[in-house]
C-alpha positions in Angstrom: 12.5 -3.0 14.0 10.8 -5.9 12.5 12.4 -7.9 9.4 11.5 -6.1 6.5 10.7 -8.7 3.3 9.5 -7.1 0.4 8.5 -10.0 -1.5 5.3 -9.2 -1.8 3.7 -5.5 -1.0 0.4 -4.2 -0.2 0.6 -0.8 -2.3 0.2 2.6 0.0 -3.5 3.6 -1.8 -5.1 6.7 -0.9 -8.3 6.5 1.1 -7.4 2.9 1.2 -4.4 1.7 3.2 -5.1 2.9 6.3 -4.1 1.7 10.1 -7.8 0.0 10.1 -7.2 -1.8 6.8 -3.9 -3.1 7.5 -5.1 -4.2 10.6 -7.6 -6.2 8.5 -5.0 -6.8 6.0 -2.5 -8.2 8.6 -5.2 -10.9 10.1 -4.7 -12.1 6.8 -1.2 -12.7 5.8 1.5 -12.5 8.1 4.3 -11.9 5.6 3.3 -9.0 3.5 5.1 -5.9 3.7 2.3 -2.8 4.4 2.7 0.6 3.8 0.9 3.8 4.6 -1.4 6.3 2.5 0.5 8.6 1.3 1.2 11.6 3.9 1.7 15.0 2.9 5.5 16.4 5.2 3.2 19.3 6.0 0.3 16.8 7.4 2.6 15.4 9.5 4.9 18.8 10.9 1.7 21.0 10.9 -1.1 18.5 11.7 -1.9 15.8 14.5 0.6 14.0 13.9 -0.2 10.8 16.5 -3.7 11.0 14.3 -2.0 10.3 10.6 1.3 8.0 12.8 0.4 6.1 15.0 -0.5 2.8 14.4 -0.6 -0.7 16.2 2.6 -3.1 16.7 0.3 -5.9 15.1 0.8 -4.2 11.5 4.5 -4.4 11.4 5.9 -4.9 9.7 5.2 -1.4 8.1 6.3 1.3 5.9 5.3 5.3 6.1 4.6 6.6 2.5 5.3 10.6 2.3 5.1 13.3 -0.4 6.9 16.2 -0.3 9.9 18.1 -1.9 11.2 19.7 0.5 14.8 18.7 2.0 14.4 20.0 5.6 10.9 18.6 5.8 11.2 15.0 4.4 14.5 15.0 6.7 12.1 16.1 9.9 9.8 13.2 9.1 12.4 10.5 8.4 13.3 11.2 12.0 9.9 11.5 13.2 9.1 8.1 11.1 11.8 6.0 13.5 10.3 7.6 16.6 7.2 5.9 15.6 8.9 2.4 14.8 8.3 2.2 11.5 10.2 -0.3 9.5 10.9 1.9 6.3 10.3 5.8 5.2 8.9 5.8 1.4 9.1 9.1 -1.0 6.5 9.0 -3.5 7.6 10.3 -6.8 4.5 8.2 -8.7 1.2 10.1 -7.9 -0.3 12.4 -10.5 -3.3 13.8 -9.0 -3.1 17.6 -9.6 -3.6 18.8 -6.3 -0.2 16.5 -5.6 1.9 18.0 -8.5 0.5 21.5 -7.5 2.4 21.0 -4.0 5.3 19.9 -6.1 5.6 15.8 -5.0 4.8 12.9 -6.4 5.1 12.3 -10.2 6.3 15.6 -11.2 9.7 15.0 -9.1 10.8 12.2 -12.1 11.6 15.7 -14.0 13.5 16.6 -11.4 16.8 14.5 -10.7 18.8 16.5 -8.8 15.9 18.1 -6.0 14.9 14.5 -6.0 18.6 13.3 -5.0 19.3 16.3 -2.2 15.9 15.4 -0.9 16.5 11.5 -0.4 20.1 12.3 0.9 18.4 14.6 3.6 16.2 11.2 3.9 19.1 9.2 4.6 21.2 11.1 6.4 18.8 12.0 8.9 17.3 8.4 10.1 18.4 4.5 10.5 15.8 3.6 8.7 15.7 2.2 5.2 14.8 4.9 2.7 12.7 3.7 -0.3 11.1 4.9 -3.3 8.0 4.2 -5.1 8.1 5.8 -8.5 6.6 5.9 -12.5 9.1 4.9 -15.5 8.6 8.1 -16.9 6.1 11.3 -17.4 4.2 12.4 -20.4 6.2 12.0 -23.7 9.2 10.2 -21.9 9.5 6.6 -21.5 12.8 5.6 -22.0 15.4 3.2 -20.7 18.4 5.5 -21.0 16.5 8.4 -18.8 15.1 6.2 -16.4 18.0 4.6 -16.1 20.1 7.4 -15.3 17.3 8.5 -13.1 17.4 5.1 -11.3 21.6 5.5 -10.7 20.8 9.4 -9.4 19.0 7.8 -6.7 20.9 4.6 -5.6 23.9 7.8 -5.6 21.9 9.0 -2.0 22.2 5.2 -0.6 18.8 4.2 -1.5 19.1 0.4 -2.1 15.3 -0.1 -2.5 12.8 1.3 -5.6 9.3 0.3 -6.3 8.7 0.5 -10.0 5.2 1.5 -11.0 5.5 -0.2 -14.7 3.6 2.9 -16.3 4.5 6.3 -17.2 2.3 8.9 -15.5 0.5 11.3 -17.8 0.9 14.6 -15.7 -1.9 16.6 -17.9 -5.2 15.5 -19.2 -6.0 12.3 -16.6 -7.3 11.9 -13.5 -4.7 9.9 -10.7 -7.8 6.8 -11.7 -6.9 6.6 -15.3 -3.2 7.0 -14.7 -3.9 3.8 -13.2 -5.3 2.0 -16.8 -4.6 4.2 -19.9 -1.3 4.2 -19.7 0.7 0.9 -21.1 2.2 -1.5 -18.6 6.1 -2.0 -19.1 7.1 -4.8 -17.4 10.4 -5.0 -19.7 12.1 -1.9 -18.7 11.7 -3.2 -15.2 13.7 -6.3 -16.2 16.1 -3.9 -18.1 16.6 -1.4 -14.6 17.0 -4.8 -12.6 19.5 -6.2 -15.1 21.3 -3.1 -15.7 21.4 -2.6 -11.7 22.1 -6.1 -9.8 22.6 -4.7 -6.6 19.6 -2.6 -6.3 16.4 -4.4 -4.6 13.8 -3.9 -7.7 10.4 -4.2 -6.8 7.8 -4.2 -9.9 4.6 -2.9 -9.5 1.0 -2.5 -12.0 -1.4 -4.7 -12.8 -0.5 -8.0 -10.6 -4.0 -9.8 -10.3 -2.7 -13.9 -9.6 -0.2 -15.9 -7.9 1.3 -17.2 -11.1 2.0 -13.7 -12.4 3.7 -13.2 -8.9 6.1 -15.8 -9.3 6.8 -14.9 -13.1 7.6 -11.3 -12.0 9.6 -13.3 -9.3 12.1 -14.7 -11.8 13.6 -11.1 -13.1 12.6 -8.8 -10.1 13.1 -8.7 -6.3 9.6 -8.6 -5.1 5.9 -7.5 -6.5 3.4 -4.3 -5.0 0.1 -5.3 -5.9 -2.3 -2.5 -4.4 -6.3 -2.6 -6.6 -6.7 -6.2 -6.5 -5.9 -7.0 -3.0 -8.3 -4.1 -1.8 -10.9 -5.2 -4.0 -10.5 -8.4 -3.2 -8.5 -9.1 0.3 -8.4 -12.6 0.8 -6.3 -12.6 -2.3 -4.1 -12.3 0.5 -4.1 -16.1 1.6 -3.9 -17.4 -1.7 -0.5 -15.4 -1.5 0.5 -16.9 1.7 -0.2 -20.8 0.4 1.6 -20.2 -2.4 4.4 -17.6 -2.2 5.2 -18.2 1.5 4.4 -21.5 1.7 1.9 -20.6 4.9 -0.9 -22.8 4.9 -2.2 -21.6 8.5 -4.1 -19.2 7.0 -7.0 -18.1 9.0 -10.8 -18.3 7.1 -12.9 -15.8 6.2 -15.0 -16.4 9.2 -12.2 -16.2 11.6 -11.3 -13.3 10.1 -14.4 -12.0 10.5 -14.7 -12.7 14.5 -11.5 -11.0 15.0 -12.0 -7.6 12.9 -15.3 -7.7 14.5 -13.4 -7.6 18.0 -10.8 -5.3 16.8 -13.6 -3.0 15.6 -15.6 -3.0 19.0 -12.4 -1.7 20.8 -11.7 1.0 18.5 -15.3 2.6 18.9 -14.7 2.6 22.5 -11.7 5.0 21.4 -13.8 7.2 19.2 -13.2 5.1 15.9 -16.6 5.1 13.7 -18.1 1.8 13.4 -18.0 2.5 9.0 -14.1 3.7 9.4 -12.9 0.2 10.1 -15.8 -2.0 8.0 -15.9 -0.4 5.0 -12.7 -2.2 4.5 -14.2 -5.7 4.3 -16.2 -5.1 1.6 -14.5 -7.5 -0.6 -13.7 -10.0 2.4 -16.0 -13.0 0.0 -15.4 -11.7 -3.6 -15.6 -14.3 -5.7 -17.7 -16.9 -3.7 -21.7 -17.5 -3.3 -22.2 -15.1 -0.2 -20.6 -12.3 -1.5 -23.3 -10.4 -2.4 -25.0 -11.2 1.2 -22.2 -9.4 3.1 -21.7 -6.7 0.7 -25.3 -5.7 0.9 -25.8 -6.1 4.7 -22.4 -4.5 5.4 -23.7 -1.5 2.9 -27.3 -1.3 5.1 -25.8 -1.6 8.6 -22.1 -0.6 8.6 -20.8 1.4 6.0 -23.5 4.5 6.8 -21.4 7.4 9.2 -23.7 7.2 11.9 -23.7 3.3 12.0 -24.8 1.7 15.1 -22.0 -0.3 16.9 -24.8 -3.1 18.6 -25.0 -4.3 14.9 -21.6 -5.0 14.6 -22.2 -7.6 17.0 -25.2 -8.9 15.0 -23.2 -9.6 12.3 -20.9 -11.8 13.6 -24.3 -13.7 14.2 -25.5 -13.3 11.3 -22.1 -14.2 9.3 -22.3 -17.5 11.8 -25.8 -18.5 11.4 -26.8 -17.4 7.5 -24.4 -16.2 5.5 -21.8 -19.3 6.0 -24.7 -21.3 5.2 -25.1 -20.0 2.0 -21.5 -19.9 1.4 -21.8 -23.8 1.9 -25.0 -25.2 0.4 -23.9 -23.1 -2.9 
């Protein structure tokens, strides 16, 4: 297994996180620790499973996200999860979305302690791999030190050494899984308060981590920071992370980047990968620089459309070459 750091984490984001985005992702930094979407147990038991597991050995290192609530299933897919190399299994007990809480995982588990505990020991018990948690500091009316506190112990009880703190409450009724995302108040205290209160538990904040200077201020009462919205929006985010947190500064450019996803992208639609499933992920690859709006607009023309044509993946790397650096430059 590869060395797993959780210094700094690419949140698991639905219809985001992908193998083809962390491929992307990974060109980027080498240090970040990527997770999966979330997967549903039955996705994986009932589904195609090499379709929603497998991934490439250039990710790593990498966690699997799953949702479920089920003892015997999550235990089936902590041991499938090693048999796929991943580096770490993650339960979800943060998503809201009603279709989630209606297959009883995600957020609605924080009500439920003691499922919660049989199902991570299951976890444990059934795979050498670490078994995390990603979860809310509370649900609906309760936000609370003491209960998330005693909710926090119930879980390092199983072994778990590892939690991800989302540093909102979810709202289980009344919000869609987007505004659970901004309405709800950030709490970056009680994290310090679990983290203090628990020394020997890896605490890893999450919620609302836009900059390299709030990195390194979360950095001074918590393990590591997730950062998940701003890093998709905006990927090459990503390398100011690697100068600065990691002390990396061979950090490939945007252009280099670029060449290779282009690459990367031609051998997957020789496997049956659509051209948009892979691009649509580069979107933000110059937010924030003259030549954004360039490659946004020719990506959304060209690439992003389902039927897009793979010989104009190859034009772009022309075009990215011979006009669009350009205008990065003379502006």
């Amino acid at each position: 297994m590869s060395k797993v750091n959780r210094k700094v984490c690419v949140a698991p984001m639905m219809d985001c996180t992908d193998r083809h985005d962390r491929y992307f992702l990974r060109l980027i930094s080498k240090n970040v620790m990527l997770y999966s979407e979330m997967i549903a147990t039955g996705a994986i038991l009932k589904g195609k499973q090499k379709n929603v597991l497998e991934f490439s050995e250039f990710e790593k290192p990498v966690a699997l996200q799953v949702g479920g609530s089920s003892v015997k299933e999550l235990s089936e897919v902590s041991k499938i999860a090693e048999d796929y190399n991943y580096d770490e299994i993650n339960l979800n007990l943060g998503c809201p979305s009603k279709k989630v809480q209606k297959n009883k995982f995600g957020a609605c588990l924080i009500k439920e302690p003691e499922l919660v505990a049989e199902c991570l020991l299951g976890m444990v018990n059934s795979t050498k791999l670490p078994v995390t948690v990603k979860t809310r500091i509370g649900f609906d009316d309760v936000e609370n030190f003491e209960y998330l506190d005693k909710f926090i112990k119930k879980i390092a009880s199983t072994g778990v050494k590892t939690i991800i703190l989302h540093a909102r409450k979810a709202i289980l009724k009344g919000l869609s899984p987007r505004d659970n995302l901004r309405i709800p108040k950030l709490n970056y205290k009680i994290v310090k308060q679990i983290k203090d209160n628990n020394p020997s538990l890896e605490i890893i904040i999450n919620g609302g981590i836009t900059t390299t200077e709030q990195i390194k201020e979360h950095l001074n009462n918590v393990d590591g920071v997730m950062i998940g919205r701003s890093i998709y929006h905006s990927p090459y985010f990503l390398a100011d992370i690697e100068r600065e947190i990691f002390n990396n500064n061979n950090v490939p450019s945007r252009e280099e980047i670029v060449k290779k996803i282009v690459e990367y992208c031609l051998t997957e639609v020789k496997k049956g990968t659509r051209v948009n499933q892979v691009m649509r992920h580069t979107v933000g690859l110059f937010h924030g620089i003259n030549g954004a709006n360039f490659w946004k607009r020719y990506l959304s023309d060209n690439m992003l459309v389902r039927d897009a044509d793979v010989s104009k993946v190859n034009y772009m790397l022309d075009i990215v070459k011979h006009n669009s650096i350009n205008i990065i430059e003379k502006n």
